[in-house]
Backbone as CSV, one residue per row, in Angstrom:
resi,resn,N_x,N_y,N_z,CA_x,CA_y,CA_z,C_x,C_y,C_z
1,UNK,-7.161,-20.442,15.871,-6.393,-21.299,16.767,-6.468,-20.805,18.207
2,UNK,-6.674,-19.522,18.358,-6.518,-19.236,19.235,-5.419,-18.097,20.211
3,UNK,-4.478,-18.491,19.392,-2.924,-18.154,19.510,-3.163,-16.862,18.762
4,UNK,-1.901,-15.972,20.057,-1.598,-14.541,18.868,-1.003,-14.808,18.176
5,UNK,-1.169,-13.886,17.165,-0.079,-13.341,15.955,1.529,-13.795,16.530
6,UNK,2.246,-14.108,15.358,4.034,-14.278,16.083,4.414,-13.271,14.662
7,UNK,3.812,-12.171,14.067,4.749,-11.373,13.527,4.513,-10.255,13.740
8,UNK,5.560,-8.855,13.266,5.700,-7.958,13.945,4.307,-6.929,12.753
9,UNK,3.460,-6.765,12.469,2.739,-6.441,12.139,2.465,-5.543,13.448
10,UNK,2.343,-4.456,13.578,2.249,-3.408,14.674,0.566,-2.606,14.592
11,UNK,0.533,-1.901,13.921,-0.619,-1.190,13.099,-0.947,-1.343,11.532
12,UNK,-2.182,-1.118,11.602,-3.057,-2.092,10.723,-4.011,-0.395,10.061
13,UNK,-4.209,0.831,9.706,-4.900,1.522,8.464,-5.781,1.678,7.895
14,UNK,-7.269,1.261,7.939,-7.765,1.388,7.122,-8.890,2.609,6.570
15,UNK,-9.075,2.788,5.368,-9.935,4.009,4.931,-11.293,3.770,4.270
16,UNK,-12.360,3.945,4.928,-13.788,2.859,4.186,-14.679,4.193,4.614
17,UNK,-15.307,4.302,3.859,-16.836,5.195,3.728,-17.678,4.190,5.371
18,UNK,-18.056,3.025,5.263,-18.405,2.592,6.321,-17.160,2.351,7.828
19,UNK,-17.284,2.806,8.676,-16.454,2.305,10.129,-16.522,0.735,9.962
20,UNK,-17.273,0.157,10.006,-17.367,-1.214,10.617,-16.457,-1.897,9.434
21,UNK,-16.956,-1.635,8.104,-15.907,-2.140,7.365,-14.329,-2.205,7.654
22,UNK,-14.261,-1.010,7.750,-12.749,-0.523,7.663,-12.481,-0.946,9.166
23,UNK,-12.660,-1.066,10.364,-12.648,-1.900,11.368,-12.420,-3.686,10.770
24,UNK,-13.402,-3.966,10.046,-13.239,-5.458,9.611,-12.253,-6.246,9.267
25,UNK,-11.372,-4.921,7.991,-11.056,-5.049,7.025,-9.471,-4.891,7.750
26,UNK,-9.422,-4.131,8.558,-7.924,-3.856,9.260,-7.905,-5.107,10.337
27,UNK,-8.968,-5.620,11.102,-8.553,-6.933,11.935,-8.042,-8.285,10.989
28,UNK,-9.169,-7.995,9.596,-8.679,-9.473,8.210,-7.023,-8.751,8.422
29,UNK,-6.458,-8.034,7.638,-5.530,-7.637,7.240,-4.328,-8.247,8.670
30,UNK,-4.753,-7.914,9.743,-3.607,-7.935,11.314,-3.189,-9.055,11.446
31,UNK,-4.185,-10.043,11.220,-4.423,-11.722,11.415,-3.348,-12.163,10.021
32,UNK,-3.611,-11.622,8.878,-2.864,-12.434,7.690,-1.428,-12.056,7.832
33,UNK,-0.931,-10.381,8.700,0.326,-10.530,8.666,0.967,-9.643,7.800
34,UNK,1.852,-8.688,7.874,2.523,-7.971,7.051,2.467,-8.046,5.485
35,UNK,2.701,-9.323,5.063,3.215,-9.733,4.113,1.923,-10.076,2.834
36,UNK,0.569,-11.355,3.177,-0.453,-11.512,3.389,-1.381,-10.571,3.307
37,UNK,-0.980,-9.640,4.517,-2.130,-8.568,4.963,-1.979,-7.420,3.704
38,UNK,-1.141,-7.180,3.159,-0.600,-6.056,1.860,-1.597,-6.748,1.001
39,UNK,-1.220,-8.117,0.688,-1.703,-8.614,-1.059,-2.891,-8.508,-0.613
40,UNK,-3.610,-9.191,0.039,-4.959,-8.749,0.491,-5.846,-7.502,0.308
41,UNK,-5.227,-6.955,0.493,-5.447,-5.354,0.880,-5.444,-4.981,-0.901
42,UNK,-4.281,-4.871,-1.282,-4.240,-4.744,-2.323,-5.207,-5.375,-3.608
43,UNK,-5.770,-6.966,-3.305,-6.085,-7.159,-3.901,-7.845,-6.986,-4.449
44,UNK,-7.931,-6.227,-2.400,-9.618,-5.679,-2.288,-9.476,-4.067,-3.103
45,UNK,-8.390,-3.741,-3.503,-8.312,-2.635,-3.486,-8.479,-1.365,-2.647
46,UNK,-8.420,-1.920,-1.250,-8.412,-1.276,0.032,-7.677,0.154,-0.042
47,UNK,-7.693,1.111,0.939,-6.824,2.177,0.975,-6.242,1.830,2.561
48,UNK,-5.494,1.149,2.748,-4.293,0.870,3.500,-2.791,1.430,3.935
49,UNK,-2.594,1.340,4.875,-1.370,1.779,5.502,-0.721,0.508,6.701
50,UNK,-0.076,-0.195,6.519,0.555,-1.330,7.484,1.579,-0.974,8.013
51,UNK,2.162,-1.314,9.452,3.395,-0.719,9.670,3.803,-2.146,10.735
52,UNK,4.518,-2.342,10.198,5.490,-3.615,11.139,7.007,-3.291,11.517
53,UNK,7.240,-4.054,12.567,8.295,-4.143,13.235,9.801,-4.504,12.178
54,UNK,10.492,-4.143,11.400,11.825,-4.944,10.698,13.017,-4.430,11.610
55,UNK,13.686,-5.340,12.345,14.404,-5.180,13.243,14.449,-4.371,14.271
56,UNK,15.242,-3.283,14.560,15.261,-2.269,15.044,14.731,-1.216,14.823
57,UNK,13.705,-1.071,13.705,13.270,-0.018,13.025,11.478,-0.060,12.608
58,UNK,11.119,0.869,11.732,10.072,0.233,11.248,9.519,0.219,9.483
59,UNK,8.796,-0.604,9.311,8.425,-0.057,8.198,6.586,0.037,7.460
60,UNK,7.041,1.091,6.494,5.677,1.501,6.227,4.836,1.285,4.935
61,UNK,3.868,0.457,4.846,3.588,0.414,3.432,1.939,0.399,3.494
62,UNK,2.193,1.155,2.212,0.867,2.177,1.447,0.374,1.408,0.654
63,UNK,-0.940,1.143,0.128,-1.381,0.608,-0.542,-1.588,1.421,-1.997
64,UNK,-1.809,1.178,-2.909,-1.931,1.683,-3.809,-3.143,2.592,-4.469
65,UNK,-3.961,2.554,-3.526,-5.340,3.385,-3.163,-5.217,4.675,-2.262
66,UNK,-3.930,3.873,-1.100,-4.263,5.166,0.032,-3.120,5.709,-1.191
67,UNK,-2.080,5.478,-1.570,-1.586,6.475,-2.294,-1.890,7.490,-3.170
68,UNK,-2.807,6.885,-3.915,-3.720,7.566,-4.722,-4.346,8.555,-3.970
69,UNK,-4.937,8.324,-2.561,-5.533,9.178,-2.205,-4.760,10.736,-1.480
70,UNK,-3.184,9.768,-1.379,-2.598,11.330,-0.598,-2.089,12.462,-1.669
71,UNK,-2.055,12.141,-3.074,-1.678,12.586,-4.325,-2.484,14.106,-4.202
């Protein structure tokens, strides 16, 4: 469209053997949005980290890969 993003999706994570991927793969993820950008992620089986704006604060979510990987 053209138009930025209207959600608080802040930083975008990603962990790929290739750069360009993981560059790719974190702009797909920024564009779909906190919410979107997780199942996505999740569903490439990505190793992810998202961090958005929830009110006054923030929050942080791990994908189930990067978790695996900080184990």
């Amino acid at each position: 469209t053209g138009y930025p993003v209207v959600h608080g999706l802040s930083s975008v994570t990603v962990l790929h053997p290739e750069a360009m991927m993981a560059d790719a793969e974190a702009t797909a993820i920024t564009v779909l949005g906190p919410r979107d950008g997780y199942d996505y992620a999740v569903r490439r089986d990505l190793a992810a980290l998202l961090i958005d704006q929830q009110g006054d604060g923030w929050r942080e979510q791990m994908t189930p890969r990067l978790a695996a990987m900080a184990d």
